[in-house]
N, C-alpha and C positions, 0 to 999 in steps of 0.2 A: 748353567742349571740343567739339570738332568729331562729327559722327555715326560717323565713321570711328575714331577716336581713342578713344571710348568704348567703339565695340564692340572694339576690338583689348585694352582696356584686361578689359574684362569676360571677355575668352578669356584673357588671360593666366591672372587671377584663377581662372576654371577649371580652368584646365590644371596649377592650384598648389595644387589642391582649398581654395579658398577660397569655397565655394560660396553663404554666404549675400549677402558678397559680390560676387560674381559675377551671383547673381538679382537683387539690387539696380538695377544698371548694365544688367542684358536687363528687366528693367520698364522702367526708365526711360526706354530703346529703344520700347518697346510705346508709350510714351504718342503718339509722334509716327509712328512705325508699326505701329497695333495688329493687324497681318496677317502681319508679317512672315518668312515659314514659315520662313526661319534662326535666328533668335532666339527662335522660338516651339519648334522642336528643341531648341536649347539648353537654354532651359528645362525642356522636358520632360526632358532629362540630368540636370539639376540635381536634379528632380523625384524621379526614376527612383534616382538617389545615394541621397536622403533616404530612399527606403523609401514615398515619397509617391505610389504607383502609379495611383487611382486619381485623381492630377493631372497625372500625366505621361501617363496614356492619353487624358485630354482636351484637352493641349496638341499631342502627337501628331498627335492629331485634327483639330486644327485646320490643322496645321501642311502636312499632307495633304492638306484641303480645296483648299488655296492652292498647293499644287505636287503633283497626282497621282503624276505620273511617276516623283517621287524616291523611289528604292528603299532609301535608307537611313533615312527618318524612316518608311516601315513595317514594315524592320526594330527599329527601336525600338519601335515599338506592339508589335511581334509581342513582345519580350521582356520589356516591361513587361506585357500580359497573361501571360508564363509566372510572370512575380514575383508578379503578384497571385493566383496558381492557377487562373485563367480560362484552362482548360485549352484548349475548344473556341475560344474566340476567339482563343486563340493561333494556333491552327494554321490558322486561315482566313486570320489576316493573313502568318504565313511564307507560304503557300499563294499568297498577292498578291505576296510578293515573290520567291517563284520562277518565275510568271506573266509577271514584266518580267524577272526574271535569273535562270536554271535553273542559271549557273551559279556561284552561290556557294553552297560546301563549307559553311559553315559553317551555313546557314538547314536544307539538309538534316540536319546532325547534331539543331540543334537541334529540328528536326520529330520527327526520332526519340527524343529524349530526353523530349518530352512525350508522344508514344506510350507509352512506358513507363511515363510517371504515370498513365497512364489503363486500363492492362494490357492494351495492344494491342501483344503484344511484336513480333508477326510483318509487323506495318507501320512497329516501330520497326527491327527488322534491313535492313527493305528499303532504310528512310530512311540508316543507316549508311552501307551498300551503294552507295547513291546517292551520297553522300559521298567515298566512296572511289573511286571511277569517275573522280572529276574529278579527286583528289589521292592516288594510292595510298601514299601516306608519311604523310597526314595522322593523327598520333596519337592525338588526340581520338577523331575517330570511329571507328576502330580499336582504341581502349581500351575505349569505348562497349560496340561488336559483341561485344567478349568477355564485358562485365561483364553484357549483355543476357542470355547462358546462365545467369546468377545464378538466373531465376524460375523455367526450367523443369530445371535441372540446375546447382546449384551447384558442383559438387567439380569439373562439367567448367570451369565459368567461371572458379575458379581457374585451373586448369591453362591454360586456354588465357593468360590473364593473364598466368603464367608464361614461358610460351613468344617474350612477348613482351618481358620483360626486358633480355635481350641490347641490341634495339632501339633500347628507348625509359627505356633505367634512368634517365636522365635528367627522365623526366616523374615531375610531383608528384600530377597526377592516378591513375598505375597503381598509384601506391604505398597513395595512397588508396583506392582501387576493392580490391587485396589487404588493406587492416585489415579494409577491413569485412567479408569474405568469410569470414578468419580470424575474426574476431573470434562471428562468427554459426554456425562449425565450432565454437568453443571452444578454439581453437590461440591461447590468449595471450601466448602467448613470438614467435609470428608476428606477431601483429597487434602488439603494442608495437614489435616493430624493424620491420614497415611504416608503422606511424602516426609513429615518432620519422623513419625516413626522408623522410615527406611533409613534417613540419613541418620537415626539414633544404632540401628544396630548396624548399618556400615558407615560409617565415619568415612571413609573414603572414596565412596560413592560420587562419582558425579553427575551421574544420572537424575540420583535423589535432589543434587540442588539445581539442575536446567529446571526441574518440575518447580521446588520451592519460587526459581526466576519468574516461572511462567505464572503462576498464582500472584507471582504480587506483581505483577504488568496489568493482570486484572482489577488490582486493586488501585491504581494507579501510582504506585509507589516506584516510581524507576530506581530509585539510589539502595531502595533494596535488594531492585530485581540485580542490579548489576554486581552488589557484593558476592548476589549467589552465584551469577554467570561464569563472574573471576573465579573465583573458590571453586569453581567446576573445570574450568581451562587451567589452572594451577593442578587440579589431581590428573585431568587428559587434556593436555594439550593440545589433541587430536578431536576431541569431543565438537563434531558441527555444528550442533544446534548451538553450544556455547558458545562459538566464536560469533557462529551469525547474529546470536541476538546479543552478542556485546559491538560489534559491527553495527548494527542497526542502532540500536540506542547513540552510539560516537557518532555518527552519520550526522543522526538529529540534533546533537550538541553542534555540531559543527566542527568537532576532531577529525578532519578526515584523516590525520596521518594514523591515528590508533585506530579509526573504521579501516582506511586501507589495507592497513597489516593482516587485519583480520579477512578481512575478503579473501585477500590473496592466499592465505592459508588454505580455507576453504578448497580454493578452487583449484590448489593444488593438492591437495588430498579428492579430493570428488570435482574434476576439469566441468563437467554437465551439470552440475548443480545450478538448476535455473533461477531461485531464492537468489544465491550470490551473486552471478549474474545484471540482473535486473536491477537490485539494491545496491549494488555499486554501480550500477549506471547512473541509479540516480543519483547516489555522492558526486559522482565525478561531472554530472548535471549542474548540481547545484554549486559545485568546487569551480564552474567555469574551466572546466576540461573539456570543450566539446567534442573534442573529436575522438576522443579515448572513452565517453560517455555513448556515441555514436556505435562505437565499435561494441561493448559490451550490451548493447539494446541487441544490435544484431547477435551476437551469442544467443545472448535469450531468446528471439523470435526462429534461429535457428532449432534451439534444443524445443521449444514447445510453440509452433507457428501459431497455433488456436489460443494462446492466449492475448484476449482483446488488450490488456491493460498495455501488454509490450509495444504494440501497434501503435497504439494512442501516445505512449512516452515519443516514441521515434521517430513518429511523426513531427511531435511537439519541438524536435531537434534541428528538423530539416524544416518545419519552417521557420523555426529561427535565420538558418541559412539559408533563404528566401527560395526553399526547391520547394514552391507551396505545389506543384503535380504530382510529385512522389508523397508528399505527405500528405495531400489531398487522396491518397490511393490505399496508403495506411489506415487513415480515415474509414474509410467507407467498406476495408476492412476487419474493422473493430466494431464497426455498426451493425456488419454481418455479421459477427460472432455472437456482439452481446447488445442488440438491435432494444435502442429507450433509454440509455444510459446517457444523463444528460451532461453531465463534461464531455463524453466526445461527440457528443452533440453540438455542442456551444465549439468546443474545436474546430469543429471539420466545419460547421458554419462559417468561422473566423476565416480558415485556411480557405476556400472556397471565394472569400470574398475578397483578399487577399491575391489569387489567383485571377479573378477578372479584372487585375488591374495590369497583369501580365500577357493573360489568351483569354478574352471574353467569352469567346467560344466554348474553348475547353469549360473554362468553369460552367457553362448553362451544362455541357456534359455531363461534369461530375454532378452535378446537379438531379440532374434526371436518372441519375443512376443512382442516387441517394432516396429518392422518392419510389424508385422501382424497389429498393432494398425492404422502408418501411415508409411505407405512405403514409401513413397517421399521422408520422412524427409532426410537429408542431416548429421543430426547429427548421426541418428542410421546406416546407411549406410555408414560412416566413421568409426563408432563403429563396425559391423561386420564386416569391412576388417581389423580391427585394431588385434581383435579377432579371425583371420585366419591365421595374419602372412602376409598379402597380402597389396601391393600399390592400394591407392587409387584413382582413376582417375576424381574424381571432387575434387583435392584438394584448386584449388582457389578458387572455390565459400564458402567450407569449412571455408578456414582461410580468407574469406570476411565478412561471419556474427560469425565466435570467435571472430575474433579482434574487428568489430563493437560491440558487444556484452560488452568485456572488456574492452572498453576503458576507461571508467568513473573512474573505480581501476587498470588497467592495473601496473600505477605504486605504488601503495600502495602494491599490492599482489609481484612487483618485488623486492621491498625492504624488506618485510615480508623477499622473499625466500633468500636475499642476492644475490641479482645479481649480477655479476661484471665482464659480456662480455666487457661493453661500457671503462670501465676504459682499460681493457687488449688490447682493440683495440686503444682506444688513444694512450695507452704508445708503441704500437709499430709504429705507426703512426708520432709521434713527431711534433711538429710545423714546418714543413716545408710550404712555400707557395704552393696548390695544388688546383687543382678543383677535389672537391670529390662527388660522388655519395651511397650515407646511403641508403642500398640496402633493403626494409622493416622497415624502418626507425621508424616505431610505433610510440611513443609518443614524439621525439625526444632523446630522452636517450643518445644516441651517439651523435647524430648531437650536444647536448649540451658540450660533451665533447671534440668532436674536434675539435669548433667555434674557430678561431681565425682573427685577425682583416684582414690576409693574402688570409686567405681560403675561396672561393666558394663551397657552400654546397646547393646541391641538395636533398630533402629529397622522397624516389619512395614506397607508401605503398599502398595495394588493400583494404586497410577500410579506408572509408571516415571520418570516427568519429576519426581512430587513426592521423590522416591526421589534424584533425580539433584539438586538441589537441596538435601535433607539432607545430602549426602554432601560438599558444599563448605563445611558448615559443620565437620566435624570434630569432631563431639560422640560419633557412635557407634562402638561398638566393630564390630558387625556392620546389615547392611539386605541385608532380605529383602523382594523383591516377592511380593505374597500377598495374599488375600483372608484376612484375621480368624481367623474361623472353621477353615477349612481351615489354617492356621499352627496353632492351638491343639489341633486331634487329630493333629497331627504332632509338637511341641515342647514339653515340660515342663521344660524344662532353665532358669528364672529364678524368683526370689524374688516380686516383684511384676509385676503387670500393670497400667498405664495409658494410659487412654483421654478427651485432653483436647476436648471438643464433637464428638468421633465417633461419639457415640450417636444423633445425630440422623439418620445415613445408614446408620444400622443399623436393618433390620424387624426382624431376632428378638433382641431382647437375651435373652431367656429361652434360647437354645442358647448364647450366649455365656456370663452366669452360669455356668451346668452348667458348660462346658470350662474353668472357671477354678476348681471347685472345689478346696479345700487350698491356694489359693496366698491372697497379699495382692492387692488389688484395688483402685484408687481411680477414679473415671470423676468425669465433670460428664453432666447430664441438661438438657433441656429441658423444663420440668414441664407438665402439664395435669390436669384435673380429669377426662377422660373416664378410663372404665377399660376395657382395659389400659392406653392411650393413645390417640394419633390421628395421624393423617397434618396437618401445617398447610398453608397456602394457597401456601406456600414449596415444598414437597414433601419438608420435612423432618419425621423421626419425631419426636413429642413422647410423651412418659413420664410415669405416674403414680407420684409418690413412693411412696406407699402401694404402689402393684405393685413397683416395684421391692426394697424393704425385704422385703417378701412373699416374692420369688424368692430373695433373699440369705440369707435364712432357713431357707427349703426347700431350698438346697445347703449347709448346713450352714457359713457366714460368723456367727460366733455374737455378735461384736463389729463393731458398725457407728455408724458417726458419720456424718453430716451436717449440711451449713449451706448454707443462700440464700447465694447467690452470682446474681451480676449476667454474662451471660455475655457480652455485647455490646451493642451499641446499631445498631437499626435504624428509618430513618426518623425522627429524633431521638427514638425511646422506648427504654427499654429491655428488653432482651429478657430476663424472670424465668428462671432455672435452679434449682440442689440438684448440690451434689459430696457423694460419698457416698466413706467408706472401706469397706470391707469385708476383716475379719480372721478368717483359718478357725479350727475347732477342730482340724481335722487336719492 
């Protein structure tokens, strides 16, 4: 085939987007002109197609070498540095090619459009401007000019947008430029008839459906959002936010081999992408990859140190791998960042306490260095009296935001540990007909077990959320948010009182006793040999049988049973208790 005939043969093949193709037959060109600044263009098109940017700025390059003058293979450098985010080198090369031709509209629009990415708005309005000077109809750079008011005046960059309707209802760009606008006001009945009009006048758009995904994520419709995500990675394969949010969505299905794929796309296209990063640490997290989850946390804390959230995950990791000092140090880093945040509150508490079972030392340390951080906090000022041995005196507000806090796994994490207060207290309960009071009643646990068609059950907890929670199971007849205590010198109106392992988050069980005098009574205990009891390393209260039996005595309970009972299992041991009846004489 003649040199003629091949190249016409290789342009067709382009121009039919048969690209690999097409490179084939402009190589094969190269061998016998390996200069050829047409074909070395070409190429770099081809290049530039695939997403292969830093090969099309090199052929480019060459290509320019061999013919300076030609103003359109450094228009093409100029837009393959804007693909690769080589911001500045973009604009030096538009900058050459406005130097040979100032006037083409289109090199200004996109001079301006990379001002923008760089938040130089008031050099990207002038580049518009220049734009329009040469072409005053031209729409682009007049859709631009308006969307430019976005950064320092949104509702007017609407408006002006608006105004331009009439015009250009016809462009798929303004329509796109109004989703996003709405969509970041929170006008989602606007932004879904802009975003469905974008993808009405480009059909090919994938832009238009990441936006339609993003709308219906809000709406809660996942199996929507993902048809659009696909249908978006189907037109650009390359398209990031479609990948990540079709990644993220698989993630939470639990597909990690389709969340993978996508990750890794991602982050071979954009390696710093902290998004990707991060969310596939946590697939690979939750996949039981930990050391490969270990490694992509670090990515992430690498590309952005000041984000708490990555602190808090990688921490979470290592103290799985019992390096609770390092992750005591994440910790306290994440507290510094984003200091009240109560999961890594509750974390860095856990890992802390955890750690004194290692270097008692260190942990009073970390400790104090957590109260230097924010002294209010409520978590670490439980945590140093927990770590003195000492009764804490804000313990309600305490177990107001734990339980709030857990309620969402409260019972996942109880069947992990093998709970089985709520059954021990059933069974000594029995069906009899009674009005009962489920003393901290949390997510109903008990109340579920000792519903029957007979029994009036009152359910009395101080978290609203564990509260909210009981109430979708339908076991009580009434729930009362309350602190214990305070419930019990307001309400005598039931038969018995129980309280299934919420003695452990109780300092005074001796005022509790007293305000239960004359009723029935059953609880579960966390036993200990100190007397009265003691604070454990946990920060929960443990109880002296012997004290206890004492107190129930001295408020006149004159009939009382107990038995060992097993209250849980932690760390694979078990954790020893005592459920106790308590039956009054009056």
């Amino acid at each position: 085939m003649s040199y003629e005939a091949l190249f016409q043969n290789a342009l067709s093949l382009h121009e039919a987007g048969r690209l690999d193709e097409a490179e084939r037959l402009y190589r094969q060109i190269l061998e016998t002109a390996p200069e050829h600044p047409v074909v070395l263009n070409l190429l770099g098109l081809v290049a530039q197609n695939k997403g292969l940017q830093d090969e099309a700025i090199s052929l480019f390059i060459r290509a320019i070498g061999e013919k300076p003058q030609e103003v359109s293979y450094r228009y093409n450098l100029a837009f393959s540095y804007k693909l690769a985010k080589r911001y500045r080198e973009a604009l030096e090369a538009f900058g050459s090619v406005l130097k040979l031709n100032p006037n083409i509209k289109e090199a200004h629009n996109e001079t301006g459009l990379i001002y923008q990415q760089l938040g130089e708005y008031d050099k990207a309005k002038q580049s518009f401007e220049n734009a329009l000077k040469l072409d005053d109809k031209y729409a682009e750079a007049r859709i631009n000019k308006a969307m430019n008011l976005r950064y320092s005046n949104l509702p007017q960059a609407a408006e002006e947008l608006e105004k331009l309707i009439p015009a250009y209802a016809g462009e798929a760009l303004l329509w796109f430029y109004l989703a996003q606008l709405y969509f970041e006001r929170k006008n989602w009945p606007k932004a879904w008839a802009a975003a469905s009009k974008t993808k009405e006048l480009a059909p090919a758009s994938d832009e238009a459906r990441v936006m339609l995904g993003e709308l219906s994520l809000l709406e809660n419709d996942t199996e929507k959002a993902k048809i659009y995500f696909a249908k978006a990675e189907l037109l650009n394969p390359d398209n990031l936010d479609a990948l990540l949010r079709l990644a993220d969505i698989y993630s939470r299905e639990n597909l990690f081999d389709e969340a993978e794929k996508r990750y890794k796309r991602v982050l071979e296209l954009e390696p710093k992408n902290f998004a990707a990063h991060q969310n596939y640490a946590e697939m690979l997290y939750r996949a039981k990859r930990t050391a490969e989850a270990l490694e992509e946390y670090r990515q992430a804390a690498i590309i952005n140190p000041k984000a708490a959230e990555v602190s808090n995950n990688l921490a979470l990791i290592l103290k799985d791998l019992a390096e609770y000092a390092e992750a005591a140090g994440l910790l306290l880093n994440a507290c510094r960042l984003n200091p009240g945040v109560e999961e890594i509150s509750i974390n860095l508490s856990e890992t802390i306490t955890l750690l004194a079972r290692q270097d008692a030392g260190k942990a009073r340390e970390t400790a104090d260095r957590w109260l230097e951080i924010d002294a209010g906090n409520i978590f670490a000022r439980k945590l140093k009296a927990t770590l003195e041995g000492e009764y804490f005196e804000n313990n309600n507000l305490f177990n107001e935001k734990l339980f709030d806090h857990f309620a969402d796994n409260y019972e996942l994490v109880m069947q992990n540990l093998g709970y089985s207060a709520a059954l021990a207290v059933g069974r000594i309960i029995g069906d009899e007909p009674a009005d009962i009071v489920d003393l901290g009643c949390g997510t109903g646990l008990l109340g579920a077990a000792l519903k029957t068609p007979q029994n009036k059950i009152t359910g009395v907890d101080i978290s609203q959320k564990m509260l909210d929670k009981a109430a979708a199971k339908n076991v009580y007849d009434r729930l009362v948010k309350d602190d214990i205590a305070h419930f019990l010198e307001h309400n005598r109106d039931f038969d018995i009182a129980v309280m299934g392992d919420v003695c452990g988050y109780i300092n005074d069980i001796e005022k509790i006793i007293k305000l239960l005098k004359n009723k029935t009574i059953v609880f579960t205990i966390e036993v200990t040999n100190e007397l009265p009891g003691s604070v454990g390393p946990d920060g929960r209260y443990r109880h002296n049988p012997q004290y206890i039996e004492k107190l129930l005595r001295e408020n006149g309970f004159g009939s009382i049973h107990k038995e060992d009972i097993v209250l849980r299992h932690e760390a694979g041991e078990e954790v020893r208790g005592m459920i106790f009846k308590g039956e009054s004489h009056g």
